[in-house]
Structure formats: structure tokens, C-alpha cells
C-alpha positions as CSV (number, residue, x, y, z in Angstrom):
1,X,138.3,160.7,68.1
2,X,139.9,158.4,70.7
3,X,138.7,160.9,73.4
4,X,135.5,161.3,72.3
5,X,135.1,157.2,72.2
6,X,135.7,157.6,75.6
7,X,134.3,160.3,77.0
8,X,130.5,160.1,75.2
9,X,129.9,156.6,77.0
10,X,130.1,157.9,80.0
11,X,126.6,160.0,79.3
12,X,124.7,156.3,78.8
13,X,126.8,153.7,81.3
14,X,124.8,154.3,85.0
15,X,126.6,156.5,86.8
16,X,126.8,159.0,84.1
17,X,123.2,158.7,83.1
18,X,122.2,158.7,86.6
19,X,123.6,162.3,86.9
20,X,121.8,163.4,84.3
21,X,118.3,162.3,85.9
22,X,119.3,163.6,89.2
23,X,120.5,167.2,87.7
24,X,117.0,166.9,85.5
25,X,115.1,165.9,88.4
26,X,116.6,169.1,90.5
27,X,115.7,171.4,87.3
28,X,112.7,170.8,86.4
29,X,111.6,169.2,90.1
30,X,110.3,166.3,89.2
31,X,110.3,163.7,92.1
32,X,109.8,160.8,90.0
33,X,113.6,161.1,88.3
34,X,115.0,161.2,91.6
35,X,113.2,158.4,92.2
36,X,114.0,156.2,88.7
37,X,118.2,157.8,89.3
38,X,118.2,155.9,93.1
39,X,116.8,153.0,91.8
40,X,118.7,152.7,88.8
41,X,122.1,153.5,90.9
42,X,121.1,150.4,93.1
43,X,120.2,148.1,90.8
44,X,123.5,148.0,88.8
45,X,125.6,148.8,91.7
46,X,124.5,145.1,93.3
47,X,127.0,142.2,92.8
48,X,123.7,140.3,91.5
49,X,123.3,142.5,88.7
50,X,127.1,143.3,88.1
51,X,127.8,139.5,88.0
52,X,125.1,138.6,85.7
53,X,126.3,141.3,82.9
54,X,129.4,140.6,83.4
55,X,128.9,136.8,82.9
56,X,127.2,137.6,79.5
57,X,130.1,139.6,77.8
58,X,132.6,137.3,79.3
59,X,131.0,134.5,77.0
60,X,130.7,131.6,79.9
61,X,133.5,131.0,82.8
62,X,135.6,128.2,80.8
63,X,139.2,128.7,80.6
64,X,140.6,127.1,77.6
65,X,143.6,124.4,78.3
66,X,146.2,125.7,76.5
67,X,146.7,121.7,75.0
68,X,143.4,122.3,73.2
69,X,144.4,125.5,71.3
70,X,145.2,125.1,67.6
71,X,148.6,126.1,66.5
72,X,148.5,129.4,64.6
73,X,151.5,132.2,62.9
74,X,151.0,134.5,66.0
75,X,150.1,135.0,69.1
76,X,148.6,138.2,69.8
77,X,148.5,140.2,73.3
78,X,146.7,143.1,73.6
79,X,147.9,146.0,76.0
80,X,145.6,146.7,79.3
81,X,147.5,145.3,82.5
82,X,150.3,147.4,83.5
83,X,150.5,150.5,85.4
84,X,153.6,152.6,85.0
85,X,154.7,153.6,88.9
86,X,157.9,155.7,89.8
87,X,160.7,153.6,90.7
88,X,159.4,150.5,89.1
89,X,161.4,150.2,85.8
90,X,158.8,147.6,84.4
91,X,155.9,148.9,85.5
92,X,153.1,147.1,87.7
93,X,151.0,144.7,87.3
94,X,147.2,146.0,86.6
95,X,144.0,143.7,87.0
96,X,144.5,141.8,83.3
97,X,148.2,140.1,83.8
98,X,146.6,137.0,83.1
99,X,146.9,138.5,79.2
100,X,150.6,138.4,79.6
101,X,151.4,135.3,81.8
102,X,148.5,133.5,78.8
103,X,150.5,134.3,76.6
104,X,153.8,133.2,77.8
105,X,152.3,129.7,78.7
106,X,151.0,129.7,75.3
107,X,154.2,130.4,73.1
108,X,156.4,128.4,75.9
109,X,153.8,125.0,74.9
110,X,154.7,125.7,71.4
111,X,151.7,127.6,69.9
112,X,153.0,129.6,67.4
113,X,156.7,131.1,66.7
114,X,156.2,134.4,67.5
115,X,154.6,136.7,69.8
116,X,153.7,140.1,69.4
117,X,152.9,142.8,72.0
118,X,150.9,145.7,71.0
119,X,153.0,149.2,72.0
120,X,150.0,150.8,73.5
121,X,149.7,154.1,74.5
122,X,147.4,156.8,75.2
123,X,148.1,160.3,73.4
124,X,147.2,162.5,76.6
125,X,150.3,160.6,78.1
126,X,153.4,161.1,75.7
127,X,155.8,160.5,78.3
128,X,154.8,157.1,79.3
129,X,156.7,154.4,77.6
130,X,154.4,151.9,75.3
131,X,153.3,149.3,77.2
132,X,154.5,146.4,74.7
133,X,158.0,147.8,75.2
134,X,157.9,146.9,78.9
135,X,156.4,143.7,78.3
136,X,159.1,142.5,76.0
137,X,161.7,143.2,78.7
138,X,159.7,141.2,80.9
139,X,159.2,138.4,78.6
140,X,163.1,138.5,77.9
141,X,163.2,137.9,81.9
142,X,161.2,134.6,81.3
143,X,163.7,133.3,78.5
144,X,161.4,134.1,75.6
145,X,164.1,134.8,72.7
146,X,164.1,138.2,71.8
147,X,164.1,137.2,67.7
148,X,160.5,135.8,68.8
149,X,158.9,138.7,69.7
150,X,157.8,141.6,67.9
151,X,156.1,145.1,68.4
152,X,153.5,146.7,66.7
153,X,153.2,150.6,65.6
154,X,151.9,152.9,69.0
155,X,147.8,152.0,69.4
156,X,145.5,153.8,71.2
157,X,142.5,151.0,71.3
158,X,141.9,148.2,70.3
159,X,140.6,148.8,66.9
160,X,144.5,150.5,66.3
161,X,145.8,147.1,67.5
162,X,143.9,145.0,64.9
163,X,145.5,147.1,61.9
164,X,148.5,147.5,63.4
165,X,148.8,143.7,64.2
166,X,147.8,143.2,60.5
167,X,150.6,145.5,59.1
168,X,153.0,143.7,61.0
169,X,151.7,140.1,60.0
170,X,151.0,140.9,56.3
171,X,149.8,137.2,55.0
172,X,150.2,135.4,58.0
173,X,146.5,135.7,59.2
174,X,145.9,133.1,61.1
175,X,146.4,134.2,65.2
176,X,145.7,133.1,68.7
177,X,144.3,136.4,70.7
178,X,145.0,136.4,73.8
179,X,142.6,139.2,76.0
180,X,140.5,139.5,79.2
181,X,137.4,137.4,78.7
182,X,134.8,140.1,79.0
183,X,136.7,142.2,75.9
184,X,137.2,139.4,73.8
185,X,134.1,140.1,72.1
186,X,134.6,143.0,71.1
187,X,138.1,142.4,70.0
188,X,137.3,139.5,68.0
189,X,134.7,141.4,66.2
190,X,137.9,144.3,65.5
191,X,140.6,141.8,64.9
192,X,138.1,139.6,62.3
193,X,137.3,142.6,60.2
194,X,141.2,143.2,60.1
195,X,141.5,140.1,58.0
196,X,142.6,137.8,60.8
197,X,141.3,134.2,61.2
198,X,141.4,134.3,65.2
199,X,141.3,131.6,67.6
200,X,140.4,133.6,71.2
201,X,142.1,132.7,74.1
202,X,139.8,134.1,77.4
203,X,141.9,135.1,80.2
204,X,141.2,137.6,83.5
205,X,137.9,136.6,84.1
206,X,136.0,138.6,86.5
207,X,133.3,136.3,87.7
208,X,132.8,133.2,88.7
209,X,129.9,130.8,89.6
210,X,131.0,129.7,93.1
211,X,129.0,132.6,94.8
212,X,126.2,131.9,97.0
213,X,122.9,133.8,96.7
214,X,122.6,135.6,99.8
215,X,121.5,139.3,101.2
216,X,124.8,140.8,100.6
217,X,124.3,140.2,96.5
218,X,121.6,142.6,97.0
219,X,123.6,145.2,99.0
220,X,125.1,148.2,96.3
221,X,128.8,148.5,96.5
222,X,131.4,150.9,94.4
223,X,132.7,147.6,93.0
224,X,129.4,145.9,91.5
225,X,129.0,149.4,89.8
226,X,132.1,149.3,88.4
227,X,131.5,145.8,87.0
228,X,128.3,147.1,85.6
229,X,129.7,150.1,83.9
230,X,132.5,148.0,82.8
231,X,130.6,145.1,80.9
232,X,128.3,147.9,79.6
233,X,131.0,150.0,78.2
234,X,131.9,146.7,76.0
235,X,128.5,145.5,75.0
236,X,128.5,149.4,74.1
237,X,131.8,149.0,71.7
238,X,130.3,145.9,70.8
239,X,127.0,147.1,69.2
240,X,129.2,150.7,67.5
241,X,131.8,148.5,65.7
242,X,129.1,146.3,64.4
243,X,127.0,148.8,63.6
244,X,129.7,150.6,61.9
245,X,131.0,147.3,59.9
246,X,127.6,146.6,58.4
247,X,127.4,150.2,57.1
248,X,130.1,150.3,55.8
249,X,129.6,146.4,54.2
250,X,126.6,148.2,52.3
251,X,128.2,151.4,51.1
């Protein structure tokens, strides 16, 4: 199932579904989907565009202080930022540290009394260690004590870490989630339907509003299209969990 959730996506985000309307367009020769397939590739491979969705599922560009969040039983980090490398014992760092260092700064500024890191892990890579083991050693490094932290069951996404967060927690709902800005939608909608009552903490954000608006935000790059396909994959989740919740709700 976990493949599949990320494998049909693909067929809908625009480099995927651009494919398809060039290999149509070849098929049956019809000019006109080459046409629409070029067009569509530019448009979401522009940092104008990419920005723009990217700004939407990330909810804004305000970081929380950490003084303003409420105290809560947990703080939860969800896996995502490390890359396990050869001859690095802890792993490196991926694009969402911020998740870790958040939630450091929050449990070191007294948030809540424990903090939990989810043991994720992918099932086509059995031989990697779970990536909440790795960031409990680090977090040992940085003098958080080790009777603080806990570990939930081995997840595979982020619907896993919501009931596996709540079989951990039992009663103690009430959590500070700590996740990259443009997936905390998605994991708020996951972790709410798990029971919790969830105070977000945005971290990692992606965009910001400093850019000018010049020729080059018109110009298509590899990395505007991966922004693109990025924020669309979660608006994607997004619209299938809630979907899914409110069927189920009625059934």
C-alpha cells in the first residue's frame, strides 16, 4: 500500500502527467498535446509558479517564537531529514533538520517533558537503521536526558506516525508537532484524526517573500519543478486523507 501511495502520484504531479501527453501526443500524433505537455512543463517548472504553491501549503512564512507555544505532554518530531551515508555513524543532515534542531529548542525552553522521535523507515530498505534511533543519539550529544526521550513502533508515513505516536502516548493527547511547514497540513489533518489535540510548530520553510519579481522567475529550472511537484504531492495527500476521513465519518 505504501508503494502504491507513492508510486500513483506520480501519474497526476507535472512531470509524470506530462509524460503521459507527450507519449499520447507521439501515439495518436496530435500536435496539440505536445503543445499543452511544453507548456504545462514550463509553467510549473518557473520559480513564480513553484513559489506561489508552495507558499499556499506552507500556510504563510511566519515562524512561531518558541516563547509563544503553549506547554503540551509531548513533543512530537516527525522523521524526513536525515540521509544515511557510509562512514557517517549518525547519518547526514537532509533538507528538513530544522524539524530536529525545533524540536530541541523547544523541549530545552521547557515545552513539554518528553520528546519523542518517530523510528521511520521505509520497507524496501531493511537494512537502514530507523531514523528516530539516530536522532536520539544525536539528541543525547546535545544533553537531552535519555529518560526524556522516547521512540515510537517503525512508520512508513506519516499516517503510521500518528498511530504509532498515539500508542505510545495513550491519554496524554495533548502535543506540540513539530514538521516542515509545507507538510504540516497534512500531518495535522493525520495526527487530529489520531485523537491528538495538536499545537503545529512550522519549521523548514521553502519560500520566502524577499524575492524580487524579475525575468529569471519566469525562466523554468529543475528546482522550481521540484517545488511544484513537491507542494502538489501534499495538497494531493491532503485532499485523499480528507476524503478518506469523511467516508469513513459517514459509514
Amino acid at each position: 500500500m505504501l508503494l502504491v501511495n507513492k508510486i500513483l502520484p506520480i501519474l497526476v504531479l507535472p512531470l509524470g502527467f506530462t509524460l503521459l501527453c507527450m507519449l499520447a501526443g507521439l501515439t495518436f500524433r496530435k500536435r496539440a498535446l505536445l503543445w499543452y505537455a511544453a507548456l504545462l512543463l514550463w509553467a510549473f517548472s518557473m520559480p513564480l509558479v513553484a513559489d506561489g504553491l508552495m507558499r499556499f501549503v506552507e500556510g504563510g512564512t511566519n515562524r512561531l517564537p518558541v516563547s509563544s507555544v503553549r506547554k503540551a505532554d509531548a513533543i512530537v518530531v516527525l522523521s524526513g531529514m536525515i540521509r544515511q551515508v557510509e562512514g557517517a555513524p549518525l547519518g547526514e543532515w537532509g533538507d528538513g533538520v530544522d524539524r530536529f534542531e525545533g524540536g530541541i529548542e523547544l523541549f530545552k525552553a521547557g515545552k513539554a517533558p518528553v520528546i519523542i522521535f518517530t523510528r521511520g523507515q521505509m520497507p524496501w530498505q531493511p537494512d537502514a537503521v530507523p531514523e528516530g534511533e539516530l536522532l536520539t543519539r544525536r539528541a543525547l550529544l546535545l544533553g537531552v536526558p535519555k529518560t526524556a526521550i522516547r521512540l515510537t513502533a517503525k512508520v512508513g508515513n506519516t499516517a503510521d506516525e500518528a498511530v504509532a505516536a498515539a500508542a505510545l502516548l495513550g491519554e496524554k493527547k495533548n502535543i506540540i508537532l513539530v514538521t516542515s511547514a509545507f507538510h504540516t497540513r497534512r500531518a495535522l489533518l493525520l495526527f487530529e484524526h489520531a485523537g491528538f489535540v495538536v499545537e503545529p510548530f512550522r519549521v523548514d520553510y521553502r519560500v520566502d517573500d524577499t524575492a524580487e519579481l524579475t525575468v529569471l522567475r519566469f525562466l523554468p529550472g529543475a528546482e522550481a519543478l521540484a517545488r511544484s511537484e513537491q507542494a502538489l504531492r501534499e495538497l494531493l495527500g491532503w485532499i485523499y486523507y480528507s476524503f478518506k476521513f469523511k467516508v469513513a465519518g459517514r459509514s
